[in-house]
C-alpha positions in Angstrom: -6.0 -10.4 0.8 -2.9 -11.5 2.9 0.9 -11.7 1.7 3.9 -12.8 3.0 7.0 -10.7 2.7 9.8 -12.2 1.1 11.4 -12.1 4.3 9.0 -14.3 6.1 8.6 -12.2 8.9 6.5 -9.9 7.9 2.5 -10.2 6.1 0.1 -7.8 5.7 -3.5 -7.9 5.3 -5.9 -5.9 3.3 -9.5 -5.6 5.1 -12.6 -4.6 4.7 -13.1 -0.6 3.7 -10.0 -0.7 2.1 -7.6 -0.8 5.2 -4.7 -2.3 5.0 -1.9 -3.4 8.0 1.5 -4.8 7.8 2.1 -7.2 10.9 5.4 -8.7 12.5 4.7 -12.1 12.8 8.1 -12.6 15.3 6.6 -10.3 17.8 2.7 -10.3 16.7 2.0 -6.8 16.2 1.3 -4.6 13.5 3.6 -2.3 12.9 2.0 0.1 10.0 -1.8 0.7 9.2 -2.5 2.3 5.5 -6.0 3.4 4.1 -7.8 3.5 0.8 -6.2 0.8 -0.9 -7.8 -1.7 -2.9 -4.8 -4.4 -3.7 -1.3 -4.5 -2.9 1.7 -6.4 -3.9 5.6 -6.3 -1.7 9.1 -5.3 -4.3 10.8 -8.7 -4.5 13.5 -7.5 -2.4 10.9 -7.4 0.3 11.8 -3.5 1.2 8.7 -1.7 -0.6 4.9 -2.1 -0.6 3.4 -0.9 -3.6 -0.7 -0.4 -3.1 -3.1 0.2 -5.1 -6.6 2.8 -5.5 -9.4 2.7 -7.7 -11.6 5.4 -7.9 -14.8 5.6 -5.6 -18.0 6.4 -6.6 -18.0 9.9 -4.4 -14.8 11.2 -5.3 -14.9 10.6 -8.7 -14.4 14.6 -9.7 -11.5 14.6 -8.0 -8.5 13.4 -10.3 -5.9 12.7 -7.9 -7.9 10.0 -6.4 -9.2 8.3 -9.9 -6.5 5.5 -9.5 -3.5 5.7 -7.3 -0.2 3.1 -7.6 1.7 4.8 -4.2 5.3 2.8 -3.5 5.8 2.9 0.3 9.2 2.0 2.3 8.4 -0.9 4.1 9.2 -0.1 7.5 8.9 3.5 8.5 5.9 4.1 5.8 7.2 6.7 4.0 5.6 7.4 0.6 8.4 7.1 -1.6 6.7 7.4 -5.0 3.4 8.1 -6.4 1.2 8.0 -9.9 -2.6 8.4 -11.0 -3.1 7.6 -14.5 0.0 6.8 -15.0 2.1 9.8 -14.7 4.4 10.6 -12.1 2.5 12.7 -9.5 5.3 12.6 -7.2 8.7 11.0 -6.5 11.2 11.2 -4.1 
């Protein structure tokens, strides 16, 4: 899976075991690497990455991982808000 950001500078690209990296395509880096997501999707503005868990077949007893939506800020990472089934787990 592979997405432009509104801004048409930045992509990222989902990979295999569920990692996922934003690049700069200006420069040709990658500037942030997440892990554990299954899909994800950029905020129209461009400024958030929302991703996206499903449960996995060993961690199924634990309910904070049996489907995660997480809201990142785009550049630094930070976890800005985060659900499972849902409910607001956190937000900040």
């Amino acid at each position: 899976e592979i997405a432009w950001n509104p801004d048409n500078v930045h992509l990222f690209v989902v990979l295999e075991k569920g990692n996922l990296e934003i690049w700069d395509a200006l420069i040709g880096k990658r500037t942030l690497k997440f892990t554990s997501v299954g899909t994800a999707a950029w905020s129209n503005d461009g400024k958030k990455l929302l991703t996206v868990t499903s449960p996995k077949d060993d961690e199924v007893d634990e309910p904070a991982e049996n489907g995660m939506f997480r809201s990142w800020e785009m550049f630094s990472g930070k976890l800005l808000e985060e659900y499972s089934l849902g409910k607001a787990v956190n937000s900040w």
